[in-house]
C-alpha positions as CSV (number, residue, x, y, z in Angstrom):
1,X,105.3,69.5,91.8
2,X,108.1,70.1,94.7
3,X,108.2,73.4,94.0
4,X,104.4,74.1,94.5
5,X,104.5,72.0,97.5
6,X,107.4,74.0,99.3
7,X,105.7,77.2,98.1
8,X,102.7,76.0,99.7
9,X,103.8,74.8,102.6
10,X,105.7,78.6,102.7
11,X,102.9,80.3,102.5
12,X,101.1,78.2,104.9
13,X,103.9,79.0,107.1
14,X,103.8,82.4,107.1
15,X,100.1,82.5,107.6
16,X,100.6,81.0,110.7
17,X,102.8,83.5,112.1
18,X,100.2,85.9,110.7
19,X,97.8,84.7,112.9
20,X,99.9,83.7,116.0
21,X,100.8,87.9,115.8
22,X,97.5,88.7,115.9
23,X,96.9,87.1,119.4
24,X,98.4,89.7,121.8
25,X,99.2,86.7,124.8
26,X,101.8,85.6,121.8
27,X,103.3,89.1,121.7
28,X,106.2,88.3,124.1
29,X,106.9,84.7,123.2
30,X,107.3,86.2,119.6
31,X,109.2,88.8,120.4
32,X,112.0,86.3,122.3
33,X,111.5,83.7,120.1
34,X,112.0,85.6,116.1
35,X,115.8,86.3,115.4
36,X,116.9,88.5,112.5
37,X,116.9,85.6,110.6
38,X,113.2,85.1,110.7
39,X,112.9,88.6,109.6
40,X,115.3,88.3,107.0
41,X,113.9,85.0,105.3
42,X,110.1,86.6,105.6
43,X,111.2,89.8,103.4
44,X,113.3,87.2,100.9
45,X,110.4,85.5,100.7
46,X,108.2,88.4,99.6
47,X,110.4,89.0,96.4
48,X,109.7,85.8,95.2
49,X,107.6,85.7,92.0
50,X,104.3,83.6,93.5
51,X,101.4,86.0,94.3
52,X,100.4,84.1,97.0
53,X,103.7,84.3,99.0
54,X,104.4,87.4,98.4
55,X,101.0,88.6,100.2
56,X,101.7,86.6,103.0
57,X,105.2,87.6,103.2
58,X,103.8,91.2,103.6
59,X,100.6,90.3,105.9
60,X,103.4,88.3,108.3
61,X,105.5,91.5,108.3
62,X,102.2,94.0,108.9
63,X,101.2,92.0,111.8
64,X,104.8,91.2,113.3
65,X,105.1,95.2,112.9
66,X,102.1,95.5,114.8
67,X,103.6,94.1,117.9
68,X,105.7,97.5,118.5
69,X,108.7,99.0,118.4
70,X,111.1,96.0,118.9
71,X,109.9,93.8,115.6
72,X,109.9,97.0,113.6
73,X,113.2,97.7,114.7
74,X,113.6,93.8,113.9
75,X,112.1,94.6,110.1
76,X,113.8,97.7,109.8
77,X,116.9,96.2,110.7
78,X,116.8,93.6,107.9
79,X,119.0,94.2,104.5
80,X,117.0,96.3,102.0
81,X,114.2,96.2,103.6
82,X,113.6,99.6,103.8
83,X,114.4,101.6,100.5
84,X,115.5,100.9,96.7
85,X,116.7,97.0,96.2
């Protein structure tokens, strides 16, 4: 039951910075705010074997990629990322 909980709350997570991306007023604050870490535990989170978070893993990293060149760079930058696992 802890488990679906935390994957839950996960996902939840996520689709909150989904949303918060979306809102171009939040594009700077985002920007300053997200370290590589964030980026890092976003694209572990999409090779987890839940449907659910693995969508919002990617929707998180479309939108955060939609703020420019910086959070691609950000993405891009992360650890397998980009390319075979």
């Amino acid at each position: 039951m802890a488990i679906v909980c935390t994957l839950s709350r996960m996902s939840a997570a996520l689709l909150m910075v989904s949303a918060l991306a979306q809102v171009e007023s939040n594009e700077e604050v985002l920007l300053d705010s997200l370290g590589g870490d964030t980026y890092e535990r976003i694209v572990s989170l999409a090779r987890i074997h839940d449907l659910q978070l693995i969508i919002a893993s990617l929707d998180a990293l479309y939108f955060l990629s939609e703020l420019g060149e910086t959070s691609c760079e950000n993405i891009a930058a992360v650890q397998h990322c980009i390319g075979r696992y």
